[in-house]
N, C-alpha and C positions, 0 to 999 in steps of 0.2 A: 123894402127890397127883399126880395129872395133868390139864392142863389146855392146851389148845388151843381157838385159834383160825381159822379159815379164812373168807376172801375171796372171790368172781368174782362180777364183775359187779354190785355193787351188794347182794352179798345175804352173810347171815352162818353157819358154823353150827360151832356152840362144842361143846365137847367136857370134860366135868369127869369126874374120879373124885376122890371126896374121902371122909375118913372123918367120919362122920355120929352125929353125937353119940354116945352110951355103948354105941347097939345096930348097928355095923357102917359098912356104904359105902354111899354113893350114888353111882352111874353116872347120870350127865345130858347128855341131848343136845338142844341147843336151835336153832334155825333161823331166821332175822330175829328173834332175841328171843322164839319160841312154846316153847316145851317141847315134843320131837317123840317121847320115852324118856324117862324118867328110873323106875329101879330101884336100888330097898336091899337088899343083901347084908349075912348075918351070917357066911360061909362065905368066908375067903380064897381058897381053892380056887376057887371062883367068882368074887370077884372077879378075880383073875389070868384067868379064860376073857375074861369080858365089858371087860380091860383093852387083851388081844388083840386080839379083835373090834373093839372102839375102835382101836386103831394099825393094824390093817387097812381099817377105813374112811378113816381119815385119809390114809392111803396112796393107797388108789384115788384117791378126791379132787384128791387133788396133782395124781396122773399122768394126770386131768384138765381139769386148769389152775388147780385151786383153790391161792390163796396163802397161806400165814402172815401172818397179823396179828400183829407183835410175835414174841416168841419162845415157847417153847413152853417148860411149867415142870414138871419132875418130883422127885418127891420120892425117895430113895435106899430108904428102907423106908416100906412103907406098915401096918405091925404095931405093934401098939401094945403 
């Protein structure tokens, strides 16, 4: 599981990968509370790309002033 948060200025945009019931992942990215992505994976392989993608954006972000809300939570295996 992965999950972030991020802050500037008033505004929010959360970042989930979780595993999604019996059939795979869900990648969700949400922006003041709207759903702006959200994508199910039954291919690890995929998810690992689009987990990337996710800590890449998260990145940029930062390194444009965006903050952590809270701390950010990962899970050590994401296989079930």
């Amino acid at each position: 599981m992965f999950f972030k948060t991020l802050i500037q200025a008033g505004h929010t945009r959360s970042f989930t990968v979780q595993a999604h019931r019996e059939d795979g992942w869900e990648v969700r990215i949400e922006q003041d509370s709207q759903v702006i992505r959200q994508k199910r994976y039954t291919d690890w392989h995929r998810v690992e790309r689009a987990l990337n993608a996710v800590q890449q954006e998260v990145d940029a972000l930062q390194r444009q002033g965006w903050e952590a809300l809270g701390g950010d939570h990962r899970a050590h295996a994401f296989t079930r």
